[in-house]
KEKE-3310 file (N, C-alpha, C; in steps of 0.2 Angstrom, whole numbers, plus 5000, padded with zeros to 4 digits):
npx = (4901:4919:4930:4947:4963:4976:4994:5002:4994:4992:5007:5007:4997:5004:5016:5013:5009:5002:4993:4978:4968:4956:4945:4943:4953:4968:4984:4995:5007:5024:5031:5040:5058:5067:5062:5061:5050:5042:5031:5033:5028:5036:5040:5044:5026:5023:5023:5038:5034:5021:5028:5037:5028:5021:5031:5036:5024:5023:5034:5052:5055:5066:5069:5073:5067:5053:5052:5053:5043:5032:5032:5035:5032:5030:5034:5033:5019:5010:4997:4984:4981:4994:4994:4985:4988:5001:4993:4986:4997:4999:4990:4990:5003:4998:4989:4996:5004:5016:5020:5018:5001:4999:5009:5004:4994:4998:5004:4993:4985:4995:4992:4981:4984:4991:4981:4973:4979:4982:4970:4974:4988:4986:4979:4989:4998:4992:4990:5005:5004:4995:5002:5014:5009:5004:5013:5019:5013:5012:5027:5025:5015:5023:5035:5026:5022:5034:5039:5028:5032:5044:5041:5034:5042:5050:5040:5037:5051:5052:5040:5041:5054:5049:5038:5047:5053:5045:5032:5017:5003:4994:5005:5010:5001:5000:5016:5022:5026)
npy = (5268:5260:5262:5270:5261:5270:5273:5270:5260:5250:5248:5242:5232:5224:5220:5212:5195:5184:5174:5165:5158:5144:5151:5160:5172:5183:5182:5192:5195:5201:5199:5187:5190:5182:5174:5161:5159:5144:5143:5149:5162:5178:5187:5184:5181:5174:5173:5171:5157:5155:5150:5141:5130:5129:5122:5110:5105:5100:5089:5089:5080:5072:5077:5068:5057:5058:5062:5049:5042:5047:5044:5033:5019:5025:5028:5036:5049:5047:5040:5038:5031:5032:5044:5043:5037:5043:5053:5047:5044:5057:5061:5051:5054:5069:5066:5058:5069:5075:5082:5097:5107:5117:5115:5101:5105:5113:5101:5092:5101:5102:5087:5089:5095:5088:5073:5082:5085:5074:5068:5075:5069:5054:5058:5061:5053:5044:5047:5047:5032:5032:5038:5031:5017:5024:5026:5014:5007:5013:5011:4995:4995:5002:4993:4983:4986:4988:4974:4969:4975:4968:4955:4959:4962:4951:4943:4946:4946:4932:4927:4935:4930:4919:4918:4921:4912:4899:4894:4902:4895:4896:4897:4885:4877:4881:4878:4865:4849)
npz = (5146:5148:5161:5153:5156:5161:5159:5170:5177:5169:5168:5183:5182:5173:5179:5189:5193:5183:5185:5191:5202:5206:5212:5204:5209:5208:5208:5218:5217:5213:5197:5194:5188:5184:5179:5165:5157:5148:5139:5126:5128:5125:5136:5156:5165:5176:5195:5206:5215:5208:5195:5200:5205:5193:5186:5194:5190:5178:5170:5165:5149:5140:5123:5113:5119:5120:5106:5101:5106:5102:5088:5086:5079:5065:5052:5039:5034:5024:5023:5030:5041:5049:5052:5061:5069:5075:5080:5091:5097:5103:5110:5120:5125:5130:5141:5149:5154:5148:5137:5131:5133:5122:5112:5110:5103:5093:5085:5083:5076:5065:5060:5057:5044:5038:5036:5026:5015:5010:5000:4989:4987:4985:4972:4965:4965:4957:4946:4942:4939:4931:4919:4919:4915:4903:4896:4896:4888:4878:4873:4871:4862:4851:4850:4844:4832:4828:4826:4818:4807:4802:4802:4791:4781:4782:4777:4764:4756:4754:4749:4735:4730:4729:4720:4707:4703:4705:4693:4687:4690:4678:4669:4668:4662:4651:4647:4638:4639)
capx = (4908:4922:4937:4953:4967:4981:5001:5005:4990:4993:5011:5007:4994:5010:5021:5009:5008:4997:4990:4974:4967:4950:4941:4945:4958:4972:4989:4996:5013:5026:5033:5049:5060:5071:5059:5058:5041:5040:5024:5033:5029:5042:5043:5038:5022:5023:5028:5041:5032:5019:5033:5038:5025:5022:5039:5035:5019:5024:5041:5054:5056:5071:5063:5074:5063:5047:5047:5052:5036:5025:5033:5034:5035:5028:5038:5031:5014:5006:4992:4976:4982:5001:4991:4979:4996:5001:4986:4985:5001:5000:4984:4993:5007:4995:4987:5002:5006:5023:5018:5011:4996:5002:5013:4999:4987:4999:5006:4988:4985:4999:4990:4976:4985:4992:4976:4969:4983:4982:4967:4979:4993:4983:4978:4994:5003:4988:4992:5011:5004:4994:5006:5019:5005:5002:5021:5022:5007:5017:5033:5022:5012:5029:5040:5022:5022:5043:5040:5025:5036:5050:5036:5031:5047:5053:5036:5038:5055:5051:5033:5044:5056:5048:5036:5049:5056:5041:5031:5010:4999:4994:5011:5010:4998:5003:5023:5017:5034)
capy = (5267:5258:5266:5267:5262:5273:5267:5268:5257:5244:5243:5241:5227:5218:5217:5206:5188:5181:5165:5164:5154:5142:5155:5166:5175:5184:5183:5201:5194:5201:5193:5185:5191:5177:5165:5160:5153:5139:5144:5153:5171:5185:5190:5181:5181:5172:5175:5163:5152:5150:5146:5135:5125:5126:5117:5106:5100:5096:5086:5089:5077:5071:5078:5062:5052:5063:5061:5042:5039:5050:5045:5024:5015:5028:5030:5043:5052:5047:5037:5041:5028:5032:5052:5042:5032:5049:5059:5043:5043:5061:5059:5048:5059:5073:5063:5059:5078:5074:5087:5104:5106:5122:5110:5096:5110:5112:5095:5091:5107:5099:5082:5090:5097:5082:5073:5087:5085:5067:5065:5075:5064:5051:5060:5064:5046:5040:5051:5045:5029:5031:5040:5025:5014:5026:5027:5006:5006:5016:5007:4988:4996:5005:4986:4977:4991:4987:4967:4966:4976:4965:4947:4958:4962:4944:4939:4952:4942:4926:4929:4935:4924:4914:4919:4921:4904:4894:4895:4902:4890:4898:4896:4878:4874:4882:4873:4856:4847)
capz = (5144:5152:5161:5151:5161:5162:5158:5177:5179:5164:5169:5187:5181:5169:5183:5193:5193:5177:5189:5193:5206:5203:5212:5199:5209:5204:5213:5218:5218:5208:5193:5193:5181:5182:5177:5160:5153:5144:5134:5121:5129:5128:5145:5161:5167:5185:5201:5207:5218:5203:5192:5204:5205:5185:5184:5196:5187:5169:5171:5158:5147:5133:5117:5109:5119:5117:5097:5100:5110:5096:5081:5087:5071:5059:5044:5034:5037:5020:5025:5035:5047:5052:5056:5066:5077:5078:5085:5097:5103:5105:5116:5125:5128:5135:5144:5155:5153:5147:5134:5136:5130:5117:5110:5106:5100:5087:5081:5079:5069:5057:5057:5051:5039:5035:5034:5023:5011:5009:4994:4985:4986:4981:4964:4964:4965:4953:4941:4941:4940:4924:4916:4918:4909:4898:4893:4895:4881:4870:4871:4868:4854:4848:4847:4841:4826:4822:4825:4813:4801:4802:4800:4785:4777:4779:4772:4756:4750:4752:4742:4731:4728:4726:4714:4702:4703:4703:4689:4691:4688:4668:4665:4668:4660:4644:4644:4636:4636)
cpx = (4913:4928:4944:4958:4974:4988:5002:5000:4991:5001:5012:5003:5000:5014:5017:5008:5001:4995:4985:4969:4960:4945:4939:4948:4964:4978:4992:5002:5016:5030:5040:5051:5065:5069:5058:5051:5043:5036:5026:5032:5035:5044:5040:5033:5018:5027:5032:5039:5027:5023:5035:5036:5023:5025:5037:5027:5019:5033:5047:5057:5061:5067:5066:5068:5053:5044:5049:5046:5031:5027:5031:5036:5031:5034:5038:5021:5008:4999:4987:4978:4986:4999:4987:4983:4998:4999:4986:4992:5003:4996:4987:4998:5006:4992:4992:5005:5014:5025:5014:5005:4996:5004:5008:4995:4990:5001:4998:4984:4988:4998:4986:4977:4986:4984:4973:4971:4984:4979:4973:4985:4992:4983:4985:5001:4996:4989:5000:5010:5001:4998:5014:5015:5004:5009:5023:5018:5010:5023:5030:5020:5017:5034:5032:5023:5031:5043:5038:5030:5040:5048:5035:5036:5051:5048:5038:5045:5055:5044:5039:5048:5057:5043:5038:5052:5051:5035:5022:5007:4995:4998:5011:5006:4997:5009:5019:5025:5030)
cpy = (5264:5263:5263:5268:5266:5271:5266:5259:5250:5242:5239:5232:5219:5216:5214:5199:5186:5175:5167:5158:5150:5146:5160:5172:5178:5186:5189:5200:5197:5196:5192:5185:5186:5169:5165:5155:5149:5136:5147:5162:5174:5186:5186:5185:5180:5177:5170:5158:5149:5146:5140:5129:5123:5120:5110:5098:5098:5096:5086:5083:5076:5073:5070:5057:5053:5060:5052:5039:5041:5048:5034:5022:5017:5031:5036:5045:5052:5043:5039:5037:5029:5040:5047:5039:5038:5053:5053:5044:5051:5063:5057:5052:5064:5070:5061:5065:5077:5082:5093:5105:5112:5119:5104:5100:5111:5107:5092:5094:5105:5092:5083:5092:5091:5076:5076:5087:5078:5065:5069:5072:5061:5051:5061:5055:5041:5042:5049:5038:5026:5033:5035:5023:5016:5024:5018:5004:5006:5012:5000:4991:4997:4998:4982:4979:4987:4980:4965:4969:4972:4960:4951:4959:4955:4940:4940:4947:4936:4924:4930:4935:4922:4909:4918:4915:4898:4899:4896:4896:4891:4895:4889:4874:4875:4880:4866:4852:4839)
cpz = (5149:5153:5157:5155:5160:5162:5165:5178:5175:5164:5174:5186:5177:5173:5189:5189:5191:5182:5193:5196:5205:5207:5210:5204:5208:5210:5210:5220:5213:5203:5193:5188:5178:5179:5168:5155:5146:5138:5128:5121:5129:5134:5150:5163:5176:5190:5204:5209:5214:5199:5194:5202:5197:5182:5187:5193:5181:5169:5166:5157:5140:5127:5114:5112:5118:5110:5097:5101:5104:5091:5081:5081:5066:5055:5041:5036:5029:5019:5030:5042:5052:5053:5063:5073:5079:5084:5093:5103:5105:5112:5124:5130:5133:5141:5149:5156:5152:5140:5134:5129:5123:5112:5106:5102:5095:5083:5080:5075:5064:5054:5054:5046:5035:5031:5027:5017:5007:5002:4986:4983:4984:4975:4963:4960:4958:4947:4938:4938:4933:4920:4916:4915:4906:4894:4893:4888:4878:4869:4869:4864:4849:4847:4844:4834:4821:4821:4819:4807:4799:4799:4793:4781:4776:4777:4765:4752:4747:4748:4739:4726:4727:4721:4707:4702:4701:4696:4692:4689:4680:4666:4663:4664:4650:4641:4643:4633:4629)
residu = (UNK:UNK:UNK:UNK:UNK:UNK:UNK:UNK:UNK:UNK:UNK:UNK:UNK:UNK:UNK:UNK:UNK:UNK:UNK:UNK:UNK:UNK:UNK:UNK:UNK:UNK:UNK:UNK:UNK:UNK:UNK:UNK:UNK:UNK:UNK:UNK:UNK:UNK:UNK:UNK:UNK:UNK:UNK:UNK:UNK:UNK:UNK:UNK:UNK:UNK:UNK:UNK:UNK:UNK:UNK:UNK:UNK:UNK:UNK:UNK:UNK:UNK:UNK:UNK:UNK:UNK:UNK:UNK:UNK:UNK:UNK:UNK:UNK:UNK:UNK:UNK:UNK:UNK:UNK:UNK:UNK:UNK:UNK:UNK:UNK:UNK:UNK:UNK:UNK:UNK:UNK:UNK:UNK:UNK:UNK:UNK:UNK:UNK:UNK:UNK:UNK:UNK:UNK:UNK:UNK:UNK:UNK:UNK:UNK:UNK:UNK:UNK:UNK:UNK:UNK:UNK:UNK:UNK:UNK:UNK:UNK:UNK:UNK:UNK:UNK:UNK:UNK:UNK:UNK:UNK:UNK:UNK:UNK:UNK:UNK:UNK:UNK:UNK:UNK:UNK:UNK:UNK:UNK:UNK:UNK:UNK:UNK:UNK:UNK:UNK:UNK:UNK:UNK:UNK:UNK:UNK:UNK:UNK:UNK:UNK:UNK:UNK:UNK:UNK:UNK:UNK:UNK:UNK:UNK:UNK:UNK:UNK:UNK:UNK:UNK:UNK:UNK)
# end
């Protein structure tokens, strides 16, 4: 069984400096209360001089110009491609650490979504796309229907007319002037 640590023991561990060394060391400084983390934690974590150097290792940058560099000339995200300028220029971004890396783990969680969301859109936009040609069918079929009516009702008078005007061909052949 492992020892459980005791409150004194688990606050004394909280108010030490979260920053461990590539030896797997753990700095025995206290935390700076005045530091606020940038990760999204509640409470700081560091002790100043880590913070410090934190600070100093990932340069803040304008978000205006941040989403100008990741967005570039993407428009809208409905295509498999303007995700894939995305993800690159997000890459890119990490990669000069302009962005922290919490940060990219989620905006490419939301390309995946996006991607994931896409064949749907697809069926979605196909679907709109039959049902306007359905509805264009219908209004051509619907004036070919009232045209021919029209071609038949101005045949119908003049057939007849002009049956009653001329005489059948019996008839004619029975007047014997």
């Amino acid at each position: 069984m492992s020892p459980k640590l005791s409150t004194s023991d688990s606050a004394t561990i909280d108010s030490h400096c979260q920053h461990i060394s590539p030896k797997g060391d753990r700095c025995h400084m206290l935390v700076d209360q005045n530091h606020r983390p940038a990760n999204g934690a509640k409470r700081p974590t560091l002790c100043a001089y880590h913070a410090d150097r934190l600070r100093a290792s990932v340069p803040p940058v304008d978000p205006e110009v941040l989403a100008a560099d990741l967005l570039g000339e993407i428009d809208d995200f409905s295509t498999a491609g303007s995700v894939n300028l995305f993800l690159g220029n997000l890459v890119k971004q990490l990669a000069r650490k302009r962005i922290a890396r919490r940060d990219a783990v989620a905006l490419a969680y939301i390309s995946q979504l996006l991607l994931n969301s896409l064949p749907a859109l697809v069926r979605e936009v196909e679907a709109e796309n039959e049902a306007e040609q359905e509805a264009e069918s219908v209004r051509i079929a619907r004036r070919l229907r009232e045209r021919s009516r029209e071609l038949a009702s101005l045949r119908d008078p003049q057939s007849s007319g002009s049956s009653a005007a001329a005489p059948r061909d019996g008839e004619r052949a029975c007047q014997t002037p």
